[in-house]
Backbone bond lengths (Angstrom), bond angles and torsions (degrees), N, CA, C in turn:
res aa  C-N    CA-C-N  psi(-1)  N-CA   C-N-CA  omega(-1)  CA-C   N-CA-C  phi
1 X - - - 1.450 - - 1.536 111.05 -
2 X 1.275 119.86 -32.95 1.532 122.93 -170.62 1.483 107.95 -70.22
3 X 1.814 110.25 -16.99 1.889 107.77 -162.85 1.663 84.72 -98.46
4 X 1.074 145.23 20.37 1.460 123.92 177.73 1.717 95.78 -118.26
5 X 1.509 117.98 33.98 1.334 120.00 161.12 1.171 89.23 -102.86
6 X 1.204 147.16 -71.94 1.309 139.50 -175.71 1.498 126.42 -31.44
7 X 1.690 115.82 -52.24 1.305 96.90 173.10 1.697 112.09 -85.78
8 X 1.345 119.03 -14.33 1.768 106.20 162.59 1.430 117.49 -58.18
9 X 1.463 115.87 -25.34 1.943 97.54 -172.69 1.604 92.86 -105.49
10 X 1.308 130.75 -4.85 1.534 132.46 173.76 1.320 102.40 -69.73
11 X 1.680 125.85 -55.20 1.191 123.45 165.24 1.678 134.85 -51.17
12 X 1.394 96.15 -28.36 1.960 102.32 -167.04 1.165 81.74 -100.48
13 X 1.616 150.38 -21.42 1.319 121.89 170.17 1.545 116.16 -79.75
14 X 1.450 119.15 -16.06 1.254 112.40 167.70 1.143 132.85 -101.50
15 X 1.064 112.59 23.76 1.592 146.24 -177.09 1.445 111.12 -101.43
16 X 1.500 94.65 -40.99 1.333 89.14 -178.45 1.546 129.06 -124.00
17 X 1.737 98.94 34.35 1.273 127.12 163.02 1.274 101.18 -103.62
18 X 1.389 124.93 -48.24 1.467 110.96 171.88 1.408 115.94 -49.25
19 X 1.338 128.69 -39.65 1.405 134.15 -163.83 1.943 104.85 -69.45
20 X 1.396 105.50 -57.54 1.276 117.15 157.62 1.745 129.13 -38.40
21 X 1.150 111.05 -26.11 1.772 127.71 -174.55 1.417 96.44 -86.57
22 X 1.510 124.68 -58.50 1.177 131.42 -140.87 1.386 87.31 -92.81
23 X 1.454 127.01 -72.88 1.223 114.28 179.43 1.354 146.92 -58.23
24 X 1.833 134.98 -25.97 0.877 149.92 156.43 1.418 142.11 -146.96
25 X 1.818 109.66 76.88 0.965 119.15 -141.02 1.565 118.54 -122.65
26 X 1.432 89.11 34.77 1.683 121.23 -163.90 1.540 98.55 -69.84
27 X 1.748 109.36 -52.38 2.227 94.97 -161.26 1.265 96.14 -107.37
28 X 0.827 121.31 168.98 1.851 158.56 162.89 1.689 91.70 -13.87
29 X 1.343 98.09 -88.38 1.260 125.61 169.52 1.552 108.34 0.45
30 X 1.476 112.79 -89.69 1.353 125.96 -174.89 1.961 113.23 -49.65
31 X 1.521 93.97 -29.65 1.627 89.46 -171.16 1.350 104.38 -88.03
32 X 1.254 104.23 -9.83 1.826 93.88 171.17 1.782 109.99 -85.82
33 X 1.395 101.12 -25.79 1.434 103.07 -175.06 1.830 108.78 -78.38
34 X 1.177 122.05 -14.21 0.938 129.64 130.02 1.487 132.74 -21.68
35 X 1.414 113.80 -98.85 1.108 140.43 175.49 1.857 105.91 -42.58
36 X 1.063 120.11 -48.05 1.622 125.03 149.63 1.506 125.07 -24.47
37 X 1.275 96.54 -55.17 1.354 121.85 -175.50 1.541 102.61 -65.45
38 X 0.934 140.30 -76.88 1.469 166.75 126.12 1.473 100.58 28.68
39 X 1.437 99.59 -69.51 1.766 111.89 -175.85 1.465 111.19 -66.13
40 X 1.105 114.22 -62.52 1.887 126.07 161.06 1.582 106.52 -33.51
41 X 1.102 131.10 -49.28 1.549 123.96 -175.46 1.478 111.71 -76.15
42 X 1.321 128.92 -3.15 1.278 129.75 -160.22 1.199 106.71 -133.67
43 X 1.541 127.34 -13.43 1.269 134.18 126.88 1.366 125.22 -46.22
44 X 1.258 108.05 -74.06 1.827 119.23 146.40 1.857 104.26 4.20
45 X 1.689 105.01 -96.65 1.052 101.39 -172.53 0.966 139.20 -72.08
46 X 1.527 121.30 5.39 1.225 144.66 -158.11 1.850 89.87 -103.91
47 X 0.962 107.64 -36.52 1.697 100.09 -172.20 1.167 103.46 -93.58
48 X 1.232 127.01 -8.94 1.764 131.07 163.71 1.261 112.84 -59.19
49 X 1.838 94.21 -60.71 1.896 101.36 -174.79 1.436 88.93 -50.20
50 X 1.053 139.60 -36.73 1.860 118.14 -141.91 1.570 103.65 -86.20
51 X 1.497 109.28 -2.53 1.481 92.04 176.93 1.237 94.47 -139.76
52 X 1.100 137.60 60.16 1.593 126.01 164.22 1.859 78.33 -163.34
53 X 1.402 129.25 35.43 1.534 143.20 143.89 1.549 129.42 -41.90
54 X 0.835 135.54 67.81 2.040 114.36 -163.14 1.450 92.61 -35.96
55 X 1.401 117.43 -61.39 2.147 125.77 -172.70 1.029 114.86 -63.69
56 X 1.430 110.26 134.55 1.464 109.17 156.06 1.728 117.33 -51.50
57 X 1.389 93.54 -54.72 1.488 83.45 -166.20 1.630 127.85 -64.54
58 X 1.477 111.41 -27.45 1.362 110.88 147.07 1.264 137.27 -47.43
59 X 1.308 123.69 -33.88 1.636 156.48 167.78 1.908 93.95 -47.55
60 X 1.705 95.11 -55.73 1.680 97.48 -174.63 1.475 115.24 -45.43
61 X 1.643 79.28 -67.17 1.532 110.13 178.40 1.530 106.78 -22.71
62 X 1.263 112.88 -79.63 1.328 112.82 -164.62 1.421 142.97 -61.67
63 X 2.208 94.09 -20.39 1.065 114.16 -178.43 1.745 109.82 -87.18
64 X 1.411 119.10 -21.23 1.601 121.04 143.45 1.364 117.50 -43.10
65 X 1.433 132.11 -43.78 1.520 135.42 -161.51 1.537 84.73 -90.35
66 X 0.888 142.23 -30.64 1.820 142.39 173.06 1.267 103.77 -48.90
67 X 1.627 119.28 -72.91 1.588 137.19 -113.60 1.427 67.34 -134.82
């Protein structure tokens, strides 16, 4: 129950960088908040994979692509 926080705010943060891109994506500003978004969600899932891993070494793996 504790790993489906990770992919709920991995999803609503990339949900709502997409929403941000598509709809108003005119200054600086927004495309970095974007790109924020982007990085945060992939952390997100990246710290999910690392503990719901069968392998350690995948476990590593992923928790490098996290951290």
């Amino acid at each position: 129950m504790n790993d489906l926080q990770y992919i709920v705010s991995g999803a609503l943060s990339l949900s709502v960088s997409i929403y941000v891109l598509a709809r108003r994506s005119k200054t600086l500003v927004l495309k970095f908040l974007f790109l924020f978004g982007i990085v945060v969600s992939i952390w997100e899932f990246s710290s999910w994979f690392s503990r719901i891993s069968p392998d350690a070494t995948i476990a590593i793996l992923s928790f490098k692509i996290a951290f």
